[in-house]
N, C-alpha and C positions, 0 to 999 in steps of 0.2 A: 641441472643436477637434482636427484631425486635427493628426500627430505626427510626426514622420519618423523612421523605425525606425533603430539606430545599429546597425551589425554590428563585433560583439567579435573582433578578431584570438586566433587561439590560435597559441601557441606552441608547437611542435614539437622536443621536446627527441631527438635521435639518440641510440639507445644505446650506450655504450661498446665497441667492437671491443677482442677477447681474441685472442690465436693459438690455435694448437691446445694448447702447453704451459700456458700461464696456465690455458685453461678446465681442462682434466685435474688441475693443479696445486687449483685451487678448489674442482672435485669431490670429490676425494681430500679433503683438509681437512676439508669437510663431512662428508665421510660417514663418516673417521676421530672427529672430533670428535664428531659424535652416539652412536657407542659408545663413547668413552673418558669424555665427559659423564656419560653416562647410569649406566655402572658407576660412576664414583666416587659418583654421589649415594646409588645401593645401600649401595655399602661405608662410606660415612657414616655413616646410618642405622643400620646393623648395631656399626657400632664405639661410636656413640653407647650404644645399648641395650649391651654386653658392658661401656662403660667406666662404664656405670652403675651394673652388677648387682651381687651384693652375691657371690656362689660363683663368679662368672662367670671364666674364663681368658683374659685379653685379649692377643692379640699379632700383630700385622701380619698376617703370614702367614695365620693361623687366620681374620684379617676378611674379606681378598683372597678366600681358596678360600670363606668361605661366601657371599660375595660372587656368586659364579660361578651356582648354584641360582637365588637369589630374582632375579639380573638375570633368567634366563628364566621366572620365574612372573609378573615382571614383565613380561612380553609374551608374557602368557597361556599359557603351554605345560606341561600337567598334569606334576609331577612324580610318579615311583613311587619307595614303599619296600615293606619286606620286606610287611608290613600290608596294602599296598593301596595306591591311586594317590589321590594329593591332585587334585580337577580343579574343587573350588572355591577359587579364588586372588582374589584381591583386589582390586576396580575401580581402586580409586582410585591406586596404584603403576602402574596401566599407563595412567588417566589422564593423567595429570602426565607421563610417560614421552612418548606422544603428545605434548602440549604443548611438552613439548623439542625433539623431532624435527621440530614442524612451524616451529615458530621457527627451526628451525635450517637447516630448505628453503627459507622464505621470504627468511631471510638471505641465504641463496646468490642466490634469483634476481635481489633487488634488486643484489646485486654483479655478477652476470656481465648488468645487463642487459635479462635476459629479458621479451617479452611476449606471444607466439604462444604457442599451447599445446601446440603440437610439442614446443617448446625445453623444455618441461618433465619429456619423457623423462630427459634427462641426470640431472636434479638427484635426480627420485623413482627411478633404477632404479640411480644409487650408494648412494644410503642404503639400499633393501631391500636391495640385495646385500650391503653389508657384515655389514648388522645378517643377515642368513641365513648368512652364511660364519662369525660368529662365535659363532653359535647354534648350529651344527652341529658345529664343535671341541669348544665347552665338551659338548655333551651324549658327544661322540666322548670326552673325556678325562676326564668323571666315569665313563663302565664302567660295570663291575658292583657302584658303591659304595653308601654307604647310599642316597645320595639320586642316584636315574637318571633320565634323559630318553630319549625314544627319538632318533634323528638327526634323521628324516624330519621327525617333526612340530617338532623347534625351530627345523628349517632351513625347512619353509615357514611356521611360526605366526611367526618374527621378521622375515620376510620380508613377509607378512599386514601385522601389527600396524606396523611402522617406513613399509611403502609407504603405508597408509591415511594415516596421518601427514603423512608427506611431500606427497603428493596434494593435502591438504583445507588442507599450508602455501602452496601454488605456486596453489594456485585462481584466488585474486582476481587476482594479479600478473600469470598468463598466460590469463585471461581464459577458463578452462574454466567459468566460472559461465553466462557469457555464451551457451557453446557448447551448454550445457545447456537453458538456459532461454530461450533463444530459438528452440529447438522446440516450446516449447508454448504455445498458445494462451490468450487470456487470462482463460478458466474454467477450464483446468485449471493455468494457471499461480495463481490463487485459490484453488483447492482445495489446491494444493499447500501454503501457506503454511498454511490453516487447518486443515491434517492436523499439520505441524507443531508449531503451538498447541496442538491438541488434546492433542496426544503431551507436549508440555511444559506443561500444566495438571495432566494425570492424574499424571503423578510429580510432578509438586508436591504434589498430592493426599496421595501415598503417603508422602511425606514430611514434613508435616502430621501423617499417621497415628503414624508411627515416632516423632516429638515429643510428639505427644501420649502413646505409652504408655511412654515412657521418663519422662515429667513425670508421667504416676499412679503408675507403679512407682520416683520415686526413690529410696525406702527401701529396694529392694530390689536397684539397682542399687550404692549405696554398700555393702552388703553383700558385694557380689558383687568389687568392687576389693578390700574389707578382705582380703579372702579369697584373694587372688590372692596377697601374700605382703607381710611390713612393709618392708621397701626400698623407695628410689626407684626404683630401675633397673626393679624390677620392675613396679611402677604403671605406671610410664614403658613398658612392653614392651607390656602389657595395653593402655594407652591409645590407643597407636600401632594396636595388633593393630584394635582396636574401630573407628577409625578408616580403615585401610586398609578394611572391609568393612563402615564404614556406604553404599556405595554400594548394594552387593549388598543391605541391611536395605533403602534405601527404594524400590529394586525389587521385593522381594518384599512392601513396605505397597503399591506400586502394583498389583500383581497382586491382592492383598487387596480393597481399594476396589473391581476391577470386577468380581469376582467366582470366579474364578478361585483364589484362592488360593497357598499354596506348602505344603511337606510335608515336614522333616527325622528322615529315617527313618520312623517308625512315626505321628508327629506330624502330624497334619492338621491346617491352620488357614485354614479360608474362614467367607466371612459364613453359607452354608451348610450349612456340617457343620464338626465343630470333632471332633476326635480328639485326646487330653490323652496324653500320657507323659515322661519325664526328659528335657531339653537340655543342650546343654555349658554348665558358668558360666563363660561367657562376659556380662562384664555390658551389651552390647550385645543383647542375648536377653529381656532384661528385660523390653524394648519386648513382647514375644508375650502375647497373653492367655492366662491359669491357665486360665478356666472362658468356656463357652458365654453368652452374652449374649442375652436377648429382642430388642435393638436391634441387633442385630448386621446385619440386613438391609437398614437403615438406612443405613449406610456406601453402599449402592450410588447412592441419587439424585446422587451424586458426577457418575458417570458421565454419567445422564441430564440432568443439568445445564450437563455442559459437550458432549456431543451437541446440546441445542438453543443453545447458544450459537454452535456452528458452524455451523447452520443459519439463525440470524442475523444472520452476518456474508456471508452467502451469498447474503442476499435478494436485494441489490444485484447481483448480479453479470449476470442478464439480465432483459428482458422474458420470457422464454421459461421454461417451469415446465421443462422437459426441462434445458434449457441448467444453470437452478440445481440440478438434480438428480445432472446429473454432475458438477457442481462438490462437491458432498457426498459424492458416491458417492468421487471422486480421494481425500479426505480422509480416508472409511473407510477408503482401502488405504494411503495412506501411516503414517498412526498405525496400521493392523496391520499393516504390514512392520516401524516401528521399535519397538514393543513387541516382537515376537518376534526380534528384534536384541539389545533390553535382556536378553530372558528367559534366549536361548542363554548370552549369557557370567555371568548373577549365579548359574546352579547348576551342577554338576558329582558327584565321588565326593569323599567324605570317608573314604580311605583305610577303609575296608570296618569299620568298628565300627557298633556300635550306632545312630550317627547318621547312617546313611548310607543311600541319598547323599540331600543336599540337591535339591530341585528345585522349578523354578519352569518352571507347564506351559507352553510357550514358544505350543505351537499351539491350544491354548485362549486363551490370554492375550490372542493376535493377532484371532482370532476375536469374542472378545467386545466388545472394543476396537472392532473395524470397525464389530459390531451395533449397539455404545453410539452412535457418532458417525453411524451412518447412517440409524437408524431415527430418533431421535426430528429429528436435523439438517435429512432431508426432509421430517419435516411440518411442523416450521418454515420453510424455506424454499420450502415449495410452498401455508401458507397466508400466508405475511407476506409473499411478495413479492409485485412489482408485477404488472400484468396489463396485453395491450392493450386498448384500446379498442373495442366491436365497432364494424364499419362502421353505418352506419343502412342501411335493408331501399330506399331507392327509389335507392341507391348514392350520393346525393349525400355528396360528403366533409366529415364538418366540419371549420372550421376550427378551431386552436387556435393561440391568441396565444401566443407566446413567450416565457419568462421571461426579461426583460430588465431591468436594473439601470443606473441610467444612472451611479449613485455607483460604483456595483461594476464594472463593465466594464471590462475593457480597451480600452486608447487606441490598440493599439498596431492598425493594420488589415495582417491580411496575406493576400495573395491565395495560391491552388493553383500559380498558374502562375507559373513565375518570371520572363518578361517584364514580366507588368504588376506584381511588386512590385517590380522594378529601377524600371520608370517610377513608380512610387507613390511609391519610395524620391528620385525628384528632383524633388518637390514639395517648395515651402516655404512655409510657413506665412506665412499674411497677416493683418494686422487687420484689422477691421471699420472700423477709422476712415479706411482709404485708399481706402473706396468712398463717403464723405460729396462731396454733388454741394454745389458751392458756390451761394453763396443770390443772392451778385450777377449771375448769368448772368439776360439777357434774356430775356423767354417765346418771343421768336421763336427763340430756340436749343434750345429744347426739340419733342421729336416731337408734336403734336400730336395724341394717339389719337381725339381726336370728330371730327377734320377728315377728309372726307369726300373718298376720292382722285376723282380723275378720269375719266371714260367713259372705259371700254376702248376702244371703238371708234371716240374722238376720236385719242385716243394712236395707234390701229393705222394713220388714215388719214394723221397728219400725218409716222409714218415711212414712210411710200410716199411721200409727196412729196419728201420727202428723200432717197428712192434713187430716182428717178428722174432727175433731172438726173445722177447718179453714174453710172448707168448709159449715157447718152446720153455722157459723157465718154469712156466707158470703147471705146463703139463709135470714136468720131470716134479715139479713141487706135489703135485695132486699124488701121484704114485708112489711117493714117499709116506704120503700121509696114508693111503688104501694099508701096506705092507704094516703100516704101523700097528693100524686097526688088527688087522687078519691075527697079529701075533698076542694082540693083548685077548684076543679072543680063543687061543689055543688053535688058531685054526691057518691049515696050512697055506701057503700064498697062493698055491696053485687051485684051491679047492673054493666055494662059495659055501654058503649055508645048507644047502642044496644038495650039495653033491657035485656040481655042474664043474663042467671045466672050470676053470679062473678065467679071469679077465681077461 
């Protein structure tokens, strides 16, 4: 039974009109608020760990200034001391840092409104600029102290870091997702997602990894706390420390799993080659294997597992073996652009000792990454998917029935053209029981299909009989009307204008 489609009114909500003051006013707020946020949650941290420690000198001032450092390691910016420059700093603080900032864009735009993505200038280029204007003071008013910055890079690394932020808070609200993703097509808008996946399987992976040798080495990881010092404060300092840069550990177990490896100073550790020597005890370090493993090369089917996984998710994506090719090929590049994303910021210098510097090779990492997802992802997707049909050789086409569901179907019919589902749309629905023909009607009211009509050529003669008297009417009518004329004219019946005989 056909249906008649019902069209849903939407409501259109107008956004709030600001002047020019209020908007200025809201900007400022936000992007005051995101670095006066952000610093106190540093100097929290900081006063927590000194009000804990056991020799520690706790006092406002002392917390504020050291305060001032770790805000910009907190948005990544290498500090230098006398030793050498620190330029492994800590994911997870600049993490959470991001998270602030973008909550706190997104807050702004839902207040002023916004949904174009124009309007999203305002909101993302007050918060970098604040957070760049006061990353350049502080590295301008630490000098030539123990612990320095240079200008340049705090004023564009917090500029960097706060706009990415801000950016990726205003996305959804002012509809840059939209503006992105509706340039690409719908294999590589496929490939995109499943490069994504990839990207977030493989550090799960690695992270997997880093649990696992933290859970075989626990005995050696409670050593390594014991050891740190018997205070609270100080566990507490350690725990935190370990924490801030479990992100940078399950980047470099991700690096590990595809083969790639990482390297702290002298120390080599891939599934490949393993290079043994001292590490900082640090009890997050735990997690590294002591000694070379036979199974160590094992770790890699990680890889090639989640390559044909994306090459399985890809089948679908065309009849066309090309079509699902690129759709894999998209997805090697995007999981090797955001692995070597991850790689750049989890290594750096470890101020020039013995353990330096840390690295995670960023352009192998990306490289192999692409290999993993691309090699084995196209011959899954170039033998599982689908294929067409060939034509048959005498060109007749065949047919093929349509999978049709008459449970599963939709009810609803809508046509391409919008005329005829306006007319579709003013049908109504009728029962069946309003075409029952009633049983008392006479057979003489019924059409009689056996009854044999009539000669045509009875019918054709007896209407010539009938136009013929009609026609002899119609003369005797004309000559009535001529006589009429002739007399209003003075002029005799028998005569024309002329002179000529009559008619």
């Amino acid at each position: 039974m056909l249906q008649r489609d019902v069209t849903r009114e939407v409501n259109t909500v107008r956004p709030p009109e600001f002047s020019r003051s209020e908007r200025m006013r809201v900007l400022v707020a936000a992007a005051v608020g995101s670095v006066v946020v952000g610093y106190a949650a540093v100097a929290a941290v900081l006063a927590l760990v000194s009000a804990t420690a056991t020799y520690a000198d706790f006092s406002t001032s002392g917390v504020l200034s050291a305060a001032a450092p770790a805000w910009l390691a907190a948005h990544h910016v290498p500090l230098r001391f006398d030793s050498g420059q620190l330029g492994v700093l800590p994911l997870l603080p600049t993490a959470l840092l991001m998270l602030l900032v973008g909550r706190t864009a997104a807050g702004t735009a839902d207040r002023l409104g916004l949904y174009e993505p124009l309007q999203a200038r305002g909101v993302v280029l007050s918060i970098a600029g604040s957070h760049a204007i006061v990353g350049g003071a502080i590295a301008l008013v630490m000098g030539e102290g123990v612990v320095r910055a240079t200008p340049a890079v705090a004023f564009f690394g917090c500029a960097a870091v706060s706009g990415l932020a801000a950016t990726i808070g205003v996305a959804r609200r002012c509809g840059l997702y939209e503006v992105v993703f509706d340039k690409l097509d719908p294999v590589a808008l496929h490939g995109l997602r499943a490069g994504v996946m990839a990207l977030f399987a493989l550090v799960s992976v690695g992270a997997l990894t880093v649990a696992a040798g933290l859970a075989a080495s626990w005995s050696r990881t409670g050593e390594l706390f014991a050891g740190a010092g018997p205070s609270f404060g100080v566990g507490l300092g350690v725990f935190l420390l370990c924490l801030g840069y479990l992100p940078n550990a399950i980047i470099a177990g991700f690096s590990y799993v595809v083969g790639a490896g990482f390297s702290m100073g002298g120390v080599v550790v891939s599934p490949l080659k393993f290079v043994g020597g001292q590490v900082p005890p640090v009890p997050l370090l735990a997690a590294m294997p002591e000694n070379e493993f036979v199974w160590s090369p094992a770790v890699l089917a990680g890889g090639a597992v989640i390559g044909m996984l994306v090459g399985w998710t890809c089948r679908k994506v065309s009849d066309r073996p090309t079509s699902r090719l690129r759709a894999v090929l998209v997805a090697a590049i995007t999981a090797g652009v955001g692995s070597l994303v991850l790689a750049a910021t989890a290594g750096g210098r470890l101020a020039g000792g013995a353990f330096d510097p840390v690295t995670v090779p960023a352009g192998l990492l990306a490289l192999l990454v692409a290999l993993w997802v691309l090699l084995p992802g196209a011959l899954v997707a170039w033998l599982a998917g689908s294929r067409r049909k060939a034509v048959a050789a005498d060109g007749a086409a065949e047919f093929v029935e349509p999978d049709y569901d008459e449970e599963t179907a939709d009810q609803d019919v809508v046509f391409e053209d919008d005329e005829l589902t306006d007319q579709f749309e003013q049908l109504e629905v009728v029962d069946a029981d309003e075409f029952e023909v009633d049983e008392d009607l006479e057979d003489d009211d019924y059409y009689d299909e056996e009854e044999e009509p009539e000669d045509v050529e009875d019918v054709e003669a007896e209407q010539e009989d009938d136009a013929e008297p009609e026609a002899e009417e119609d003369l005797g009518e004309e000559e009535d009307l001529d006589a009429e004329f002739d007399e209003m004219l003075g002029m005799e019946a028998e005569e024309d204008l002329d002179g000529k005989p009559g008619r």
